[in-house]
N, C-alpha and C positions, 0 to 999 in steps of 0.2 A: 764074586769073592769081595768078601770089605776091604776098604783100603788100609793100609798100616796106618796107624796111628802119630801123625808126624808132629810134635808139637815146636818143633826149633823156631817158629816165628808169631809163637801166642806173645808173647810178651808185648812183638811191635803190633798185632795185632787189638792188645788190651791197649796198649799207649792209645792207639792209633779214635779208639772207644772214647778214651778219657779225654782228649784233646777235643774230638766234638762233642760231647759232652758239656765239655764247659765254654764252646760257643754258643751254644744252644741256650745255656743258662745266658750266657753274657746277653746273649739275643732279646731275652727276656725281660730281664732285667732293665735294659733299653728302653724294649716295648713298652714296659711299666712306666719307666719314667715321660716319657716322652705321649703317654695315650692318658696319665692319671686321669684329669678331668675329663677324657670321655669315655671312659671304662665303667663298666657298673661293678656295684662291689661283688658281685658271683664272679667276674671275670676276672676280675683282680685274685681273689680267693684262689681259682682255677690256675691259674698262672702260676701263684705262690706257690701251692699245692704240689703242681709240676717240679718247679725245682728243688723242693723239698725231696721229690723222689730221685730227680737229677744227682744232689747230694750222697743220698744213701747209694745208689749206681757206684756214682764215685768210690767210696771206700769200700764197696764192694770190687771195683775193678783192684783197684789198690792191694788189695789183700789179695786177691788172686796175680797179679806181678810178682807180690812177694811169695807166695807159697811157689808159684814158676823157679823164682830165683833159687829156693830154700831146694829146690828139687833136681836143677842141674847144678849141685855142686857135689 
């Protein structure tokens, strides 16, 4: 039998996404600064690249919070 559909802890579970999420960027971002002179520029790119899709995650999660919210009221 499937389980019921329980959604009462998406939201800390979406926090919980978005929060490392944007370690991961900060991580990055770090890395970047801290390796420019010995990174080649594909890696640099690759990196970028990354957080760029980190971003879009982000308001992706963000929207999904809010439809959460829009939905237990």
């Amino acid at each position: 039998m499937a389980k019921p559909d329980n959604r009462a802890d998406n939201v800390e579970h979406l926090q919980n996404s978005i929060d490392h999420t944007i370690e991961n960027m900060n991580e990055a971002e770090d890395y970047l600064s801290e390796h420019a002179d010995e990174i080649s520029p594909q890696e640099r790119e690759q990196v970028e690249s990354k957080n760029e899709r980190r971003r879009e995650s982000l308001d992706a999660f963000r929207s999904e919070i809010k439809d959460e919210a829009e939905n237990q009221q």
